[in-house]
C-alpha positions in Angstrom: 74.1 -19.0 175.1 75.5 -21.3 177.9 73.8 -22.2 180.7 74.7 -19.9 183.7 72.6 -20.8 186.9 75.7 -21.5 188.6 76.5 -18.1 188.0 74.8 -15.8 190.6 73.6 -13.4 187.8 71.7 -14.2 184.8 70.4 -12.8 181.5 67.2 -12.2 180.7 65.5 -11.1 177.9 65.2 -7.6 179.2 68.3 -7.6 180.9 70.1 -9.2 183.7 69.2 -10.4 187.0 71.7 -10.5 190.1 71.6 -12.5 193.0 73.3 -10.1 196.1 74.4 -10.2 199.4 74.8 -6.5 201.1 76.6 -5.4 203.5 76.2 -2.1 204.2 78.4 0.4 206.5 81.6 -1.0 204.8 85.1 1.4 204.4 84.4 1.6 200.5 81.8 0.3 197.7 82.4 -2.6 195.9 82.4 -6.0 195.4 84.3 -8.5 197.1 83.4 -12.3 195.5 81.4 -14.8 196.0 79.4 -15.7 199.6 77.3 -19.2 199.0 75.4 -18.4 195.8 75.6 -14.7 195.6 77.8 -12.1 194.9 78.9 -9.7 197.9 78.4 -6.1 197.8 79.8 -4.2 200.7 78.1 -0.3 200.6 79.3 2.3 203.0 75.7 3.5 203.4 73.9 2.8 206.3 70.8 0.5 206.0 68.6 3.2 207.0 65.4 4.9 204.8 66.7 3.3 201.9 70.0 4.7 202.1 72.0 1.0 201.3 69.2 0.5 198.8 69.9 4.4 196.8 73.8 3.3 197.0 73.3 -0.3 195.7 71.2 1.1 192.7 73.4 3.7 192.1 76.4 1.7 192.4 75.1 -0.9 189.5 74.1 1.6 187.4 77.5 3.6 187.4 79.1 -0.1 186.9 77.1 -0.9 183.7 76.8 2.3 182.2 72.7 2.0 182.4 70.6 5.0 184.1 69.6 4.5 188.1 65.8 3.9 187.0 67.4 0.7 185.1 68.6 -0.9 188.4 65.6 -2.4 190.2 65.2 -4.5 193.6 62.9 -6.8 192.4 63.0 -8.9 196.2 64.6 -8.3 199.7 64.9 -4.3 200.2 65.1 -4.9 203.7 66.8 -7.8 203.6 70.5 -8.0 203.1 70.3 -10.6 200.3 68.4 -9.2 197.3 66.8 -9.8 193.9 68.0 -7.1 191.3 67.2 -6.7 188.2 69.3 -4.3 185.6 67.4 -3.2 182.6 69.1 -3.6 179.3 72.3 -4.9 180.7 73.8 -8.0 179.6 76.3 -10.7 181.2 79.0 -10.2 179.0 78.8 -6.4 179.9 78.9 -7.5 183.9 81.8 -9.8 183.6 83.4 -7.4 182.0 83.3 -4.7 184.6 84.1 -7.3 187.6 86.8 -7.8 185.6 
């Protein structure tokens, strides 16, 4: 497999890890590019008990077919760049959906 640390996901033996930007309160859900090293994820839930955090994880999960309890925030839930980590997904499946 090539090398993809320039790539602001990564596979993993158990699945695939996403570097994210959030930005929460936006018109619609999805993702918009690239900002620095991450990928941008506007969410039209507010960042408030969780809510961006529920919409993120459900959002992923609906994107690669995988269950919500696959999508984890491994770093930064109240941060607006995160860690996730998607359970059982792979890159090729992710590229695929961004299209």
């Amino acid at each position: 497999m090539p090398d993809r640390t320039d790539q602001p996901w990564q596979e993993q033996a158990d699945g695939l890890v996403l570097r994210v930007v959030v930005q929460p309160r936006a018109s619609r859900t999805h993702f918009c590019g690239l900002q620095g090293d991450e990928l941008k994820l506007r969410l039209t839930a507010p960042p408030v008990d969780g809510a961006a955090n529920a919409c993120c994880q459900e959002f992923l999960a609906k994107l690669l077919r995988v269950p919500k309890s696959a999508v984890r925030i491994e770093s930064g839930e109240t941060s607006r760049h995160n860690c996730i980590r998607v359970l059982g997904a792979t890159a090729a499946q992710f590229e695929q959906a961004l299209g």
